[in-house]
C-alpha positions in Angstrom: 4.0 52.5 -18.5 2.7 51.3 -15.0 1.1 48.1 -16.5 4.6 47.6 -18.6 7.0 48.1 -14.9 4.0 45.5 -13.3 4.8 43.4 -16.0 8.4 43.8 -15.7 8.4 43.0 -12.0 6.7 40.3 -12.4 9.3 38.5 -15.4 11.9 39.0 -13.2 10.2 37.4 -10.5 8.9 34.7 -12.6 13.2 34.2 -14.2 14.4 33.2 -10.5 11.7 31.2 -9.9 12.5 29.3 -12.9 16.1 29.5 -12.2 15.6 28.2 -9.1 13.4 25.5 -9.9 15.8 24.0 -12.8 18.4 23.5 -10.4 15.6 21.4 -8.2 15.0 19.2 -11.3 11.1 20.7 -11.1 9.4 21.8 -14.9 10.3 24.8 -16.5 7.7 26.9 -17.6 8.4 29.2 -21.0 5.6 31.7 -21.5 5.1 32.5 -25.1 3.4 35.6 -27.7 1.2 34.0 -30.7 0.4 35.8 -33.9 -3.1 36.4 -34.6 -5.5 34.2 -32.8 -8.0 34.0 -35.3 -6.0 32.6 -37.7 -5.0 28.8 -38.7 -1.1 29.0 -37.8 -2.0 30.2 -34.3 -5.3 27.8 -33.8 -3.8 24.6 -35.4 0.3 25.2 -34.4 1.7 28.1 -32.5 -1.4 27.3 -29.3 -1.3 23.8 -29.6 2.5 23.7 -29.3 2.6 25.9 -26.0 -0.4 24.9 -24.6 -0.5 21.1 -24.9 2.4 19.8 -27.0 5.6 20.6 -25.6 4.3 19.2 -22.2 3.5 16.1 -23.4 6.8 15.4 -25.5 9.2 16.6 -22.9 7.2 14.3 -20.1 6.4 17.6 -18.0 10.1 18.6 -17.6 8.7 21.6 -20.3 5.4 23.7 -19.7 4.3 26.2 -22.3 2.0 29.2 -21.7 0.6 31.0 -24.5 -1.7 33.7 -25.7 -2.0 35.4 -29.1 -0.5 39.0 -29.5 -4.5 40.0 -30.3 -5.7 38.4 -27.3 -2.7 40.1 -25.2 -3.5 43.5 -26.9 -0.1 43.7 -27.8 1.2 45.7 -31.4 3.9 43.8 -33.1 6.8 46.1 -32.7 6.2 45.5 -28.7 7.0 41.9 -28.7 10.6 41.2 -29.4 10.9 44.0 -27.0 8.8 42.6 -24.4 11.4 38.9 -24.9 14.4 41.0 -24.8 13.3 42.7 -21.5 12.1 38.9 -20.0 8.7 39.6 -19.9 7.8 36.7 -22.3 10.1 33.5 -23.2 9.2 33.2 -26.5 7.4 35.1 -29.5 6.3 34.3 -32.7 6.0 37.6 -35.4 6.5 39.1 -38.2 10.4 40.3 -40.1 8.1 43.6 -40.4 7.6 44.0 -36.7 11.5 43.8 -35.9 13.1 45.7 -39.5 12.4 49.3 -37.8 15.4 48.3 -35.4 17.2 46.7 -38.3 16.4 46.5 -42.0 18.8 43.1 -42.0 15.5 41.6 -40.8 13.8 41.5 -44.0 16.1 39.8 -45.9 14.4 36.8 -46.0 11.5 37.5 -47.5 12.2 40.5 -49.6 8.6 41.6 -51.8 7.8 39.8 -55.0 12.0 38.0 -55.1 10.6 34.4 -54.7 7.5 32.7 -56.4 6.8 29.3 -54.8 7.4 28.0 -51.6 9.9 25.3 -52.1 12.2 28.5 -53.2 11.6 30.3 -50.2 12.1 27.6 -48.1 16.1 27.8 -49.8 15.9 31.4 -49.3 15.0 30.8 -45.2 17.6 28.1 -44.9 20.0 30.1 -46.7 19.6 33.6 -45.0 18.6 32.2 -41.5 22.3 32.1 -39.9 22.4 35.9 -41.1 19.0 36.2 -39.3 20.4 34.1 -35.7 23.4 36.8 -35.4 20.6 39.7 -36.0 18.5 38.3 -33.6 20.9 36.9 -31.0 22.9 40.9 -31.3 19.7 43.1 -31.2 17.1 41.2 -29.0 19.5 38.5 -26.8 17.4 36.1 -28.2 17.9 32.6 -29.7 15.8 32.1 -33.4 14.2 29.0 -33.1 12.5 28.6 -36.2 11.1 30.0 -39.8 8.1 29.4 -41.1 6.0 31.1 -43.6 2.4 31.9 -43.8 0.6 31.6 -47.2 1.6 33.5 -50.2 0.9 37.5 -50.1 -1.2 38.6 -52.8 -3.9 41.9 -53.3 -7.4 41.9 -52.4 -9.0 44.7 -54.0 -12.5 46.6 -53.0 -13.1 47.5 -56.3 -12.5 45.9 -60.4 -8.9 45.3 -60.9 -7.9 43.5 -64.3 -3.7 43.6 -63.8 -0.7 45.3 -62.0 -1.3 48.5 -63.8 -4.6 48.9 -62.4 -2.9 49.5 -59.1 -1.3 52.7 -60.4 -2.7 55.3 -58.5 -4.3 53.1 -55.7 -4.1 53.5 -52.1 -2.8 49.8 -50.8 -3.0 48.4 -47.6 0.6 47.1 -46.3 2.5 45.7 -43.1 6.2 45.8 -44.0 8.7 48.8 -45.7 9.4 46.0 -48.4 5.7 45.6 -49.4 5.3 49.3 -49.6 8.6 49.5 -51.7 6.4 47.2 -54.6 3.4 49.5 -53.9 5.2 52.3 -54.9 7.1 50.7 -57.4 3.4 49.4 -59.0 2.5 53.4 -58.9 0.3 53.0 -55.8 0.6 54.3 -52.4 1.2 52.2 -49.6 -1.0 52.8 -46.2 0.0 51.7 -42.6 -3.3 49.5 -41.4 -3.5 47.0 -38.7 -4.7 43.4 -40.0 -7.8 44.0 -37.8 -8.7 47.3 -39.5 -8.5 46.4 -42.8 -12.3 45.7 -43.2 -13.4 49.1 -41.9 -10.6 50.6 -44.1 -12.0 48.9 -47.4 -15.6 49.4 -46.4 -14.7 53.7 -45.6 -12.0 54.2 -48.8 -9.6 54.5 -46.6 -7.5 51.8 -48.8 -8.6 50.5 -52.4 -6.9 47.3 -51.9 -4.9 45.3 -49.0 -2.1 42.7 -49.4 -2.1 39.5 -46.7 -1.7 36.1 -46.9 -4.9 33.8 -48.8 -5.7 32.1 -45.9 -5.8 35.1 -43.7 -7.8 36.9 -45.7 -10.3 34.2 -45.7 -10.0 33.6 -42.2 -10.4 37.4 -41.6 -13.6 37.7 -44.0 -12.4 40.1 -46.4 -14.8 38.6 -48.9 -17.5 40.3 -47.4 -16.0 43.6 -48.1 -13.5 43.0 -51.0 -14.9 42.6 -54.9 -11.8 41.3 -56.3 -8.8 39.1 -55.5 -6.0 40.0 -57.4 -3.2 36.6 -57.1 0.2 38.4 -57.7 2.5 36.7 -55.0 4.2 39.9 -53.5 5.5 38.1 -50.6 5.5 35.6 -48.2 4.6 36.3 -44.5 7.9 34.7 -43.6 7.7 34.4 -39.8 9.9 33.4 -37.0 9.9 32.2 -33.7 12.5 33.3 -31.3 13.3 32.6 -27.6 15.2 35.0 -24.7 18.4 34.0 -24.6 19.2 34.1 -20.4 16.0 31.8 -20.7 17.5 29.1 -23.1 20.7 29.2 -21.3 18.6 28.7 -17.7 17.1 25.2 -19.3 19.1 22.0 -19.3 20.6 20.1 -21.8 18.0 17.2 -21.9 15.3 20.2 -22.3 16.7 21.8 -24.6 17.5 18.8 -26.5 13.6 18.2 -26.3 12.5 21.7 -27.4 15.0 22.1 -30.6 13.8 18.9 -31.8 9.8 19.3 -31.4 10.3 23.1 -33.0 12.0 21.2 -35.7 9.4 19.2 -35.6 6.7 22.2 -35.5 8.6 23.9 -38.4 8.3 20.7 -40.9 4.5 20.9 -40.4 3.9 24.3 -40.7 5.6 24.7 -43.9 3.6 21.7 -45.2 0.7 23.2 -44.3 1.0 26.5 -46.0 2.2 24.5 -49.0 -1.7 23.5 -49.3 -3.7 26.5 -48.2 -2.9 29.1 -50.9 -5.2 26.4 -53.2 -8.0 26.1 -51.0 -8.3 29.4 -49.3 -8.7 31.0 -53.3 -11.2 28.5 -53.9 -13.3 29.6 -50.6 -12.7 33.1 -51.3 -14.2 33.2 -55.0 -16.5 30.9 -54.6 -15.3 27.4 -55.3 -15.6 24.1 -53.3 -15.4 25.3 -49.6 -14.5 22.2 -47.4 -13.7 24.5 -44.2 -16.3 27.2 -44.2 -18.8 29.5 -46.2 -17.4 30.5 -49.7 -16.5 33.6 -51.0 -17.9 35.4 -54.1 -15.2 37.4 -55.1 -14.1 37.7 -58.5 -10.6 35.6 -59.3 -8.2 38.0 -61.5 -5.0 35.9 -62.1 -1.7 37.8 -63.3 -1.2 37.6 -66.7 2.7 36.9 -68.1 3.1 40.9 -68.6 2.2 41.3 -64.8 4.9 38.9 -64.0 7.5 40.9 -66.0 6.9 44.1 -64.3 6.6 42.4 -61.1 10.2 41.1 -61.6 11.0 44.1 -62.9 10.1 46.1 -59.9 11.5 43.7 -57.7 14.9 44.2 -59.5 14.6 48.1 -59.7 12.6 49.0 -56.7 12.2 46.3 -53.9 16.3 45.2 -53.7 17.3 48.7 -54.9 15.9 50.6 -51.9 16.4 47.3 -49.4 19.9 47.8 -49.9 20.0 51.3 -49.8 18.5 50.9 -46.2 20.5 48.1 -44.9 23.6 49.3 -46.1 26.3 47.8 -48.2 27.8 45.5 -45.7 24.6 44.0 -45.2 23.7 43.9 -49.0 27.1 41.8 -50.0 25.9 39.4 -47.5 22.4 38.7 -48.9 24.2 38.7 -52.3 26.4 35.7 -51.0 23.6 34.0 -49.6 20.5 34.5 -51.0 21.4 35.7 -54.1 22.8 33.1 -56.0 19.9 31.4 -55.5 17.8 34.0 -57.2 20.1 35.0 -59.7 19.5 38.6 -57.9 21.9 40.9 -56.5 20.9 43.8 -54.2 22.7 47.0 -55.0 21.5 50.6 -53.7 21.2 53.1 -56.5 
């Protein structure tokens, strides 16, 4: 709590500063939160941006500052928080850090609803001026940008053949909508912090963890996993959003600059993730490895059945129990958006 007030102190300290020099013409300086340092969004986009980029493109009037939430020690559920309060500028996370305050949050990236990337892309355009009120109401903050990580699939410590293997399974997840397909499969869904999952495999603690194909190369799950199971359950659909006292302190021209090199960011980082899901499978199960040491896990690839019952318990489960927990008013407006574009409908049981 003592650290938390020092930090406190300091934001506000830090916000007149800034204040002060905007009105003198000098550079504002936006500190920011990264994901997971270890991993490519972080290393080749969210640092780069902060650290190097932004300075560049707006000719010094813009300085970023920026440190992953790993490095910081931070849990995700601290960071919007931390933004709304002033202490950082701008954060990047998860839908699953922010749906405890909200379950509108989650909307746009809903367990096992979309199955390719140029669909979710619709689905984030679609949903994303429902997510700017959320955000804007909850956190006085300004969402910036969407972007997704690669797809979500299961990454099993021990021989799984199809989705009815993972009846009875204890399943690593990071989001109430991932858990709501877990149980839906007939597993059980367990609470583990990306960084633990290794020890957790390793110890039985979970059978199986879900994360995104590129993360779990990144993170070396290989060396503990046996199988990777590719049912797309999700998308890692992340967001970067900005205080909104420190928007409104920047001038026109910089923020003129800044929406247009997010823009820019955002364009990049979903072509990216557009290419990884490919490559980081190949690395993980032992196929050509341009970036690293392969994997030697065994591929397992969902068979047309799996997909059924995966639509199937998106349809029952997943939407079923979304709804219930964001309410009706909340569910209609999903249906108007992202719905038709599904061919879905979210209604609570």
């Amino acid at each position: 709590m003592k650290k938390t007030l020092t930090m406190l102190m300091a934001a506000t300290m830090l916000t007149v500063g800034s204040a002060a020099a905007l009105a003198e013409g000098k550079p504002a300086t936006i500190r920011a939160v990264g994901t997971w340092g270890s991993l490519t969004n972080y290393q080749k986009h969210e640092g780069p941006f902060w650290n190097e980029e932004i300075s560049k493109a707006s000719g010094g009037s813009i300085i970023g500052e920026i440190k992953p939430q790993t490095e910081l020690g931070l849990k995700g559920f601290e960071i919007m928080r931390l933004v709304k309060n002033g202490v950082f500028d701008f954060a990047f996370g998860l839908p699953g850090y922010v749906a405890a305050e909200n379950a509108i949050f989650e909307g746009g990236d809903l367990s096992s609803v979309t199955q390719d990337i140029a669909t979710q892309r619709k689905v984030s355009e679609a949903y994303r001026p429902v997510l700017e009120k959320a955000f804007a109401e909850t956190y006085n903050a300004k969402l910036m940008m969407l972007y997704p990580f690669p797809s979500q699939t299961l990454w099993c410590n021990g021989e799984v053949k199809g989705i009815s293997d993972l009846k009875g399974k204890k399943i690593r997840v990071y989001s109430t909508t991932l858990g709501d397909f877990v149980e839906g499969a007939g597993g059980t869904s367990v609470t583990v912090p990306f960084a633990e999952v290794i020890p957790a495999l390793e110890k039985g603690v979970v059978d199986c963890g879900i994360t995104g194909t590129m993360s779990a190369y990144k993170a070396k799950w290989h060396q503990v996993a046996t199988h990777a199971y590719t049912l797309r359950v999700g998308w890692g659909l992340a967001f970067g959003a900005m205080n909104m006292d420190k928007w409104n302190a920047l001038s026109p021209e910089q923020q003129a600059v800044l929406e247009k090199e997010i823009a820019a960011l955002t364009e990049r980082m979903w072509q990216e993730t557009a290419t990884e899901d490919e490559v980081a499978i190949a690395c993980i199960t032992g196929g050509q490895c341009d970036i690293g040491e392969p994997g030697k896990m065994t591929l397992v690839e969902p068979s047309e059945e799996d997909l059924k019952i995966r639509d199937q318990i998106a349809n029952d489960v997943i939407l079923a129990r979304w709804a219930e927990r964001c309410g009706e008013d909340c569910a209609n407006t999903w249906n108007e958006t992202v719905g038709p574009l599904l061919g879905l409908t979210a209604k609570a049981k």
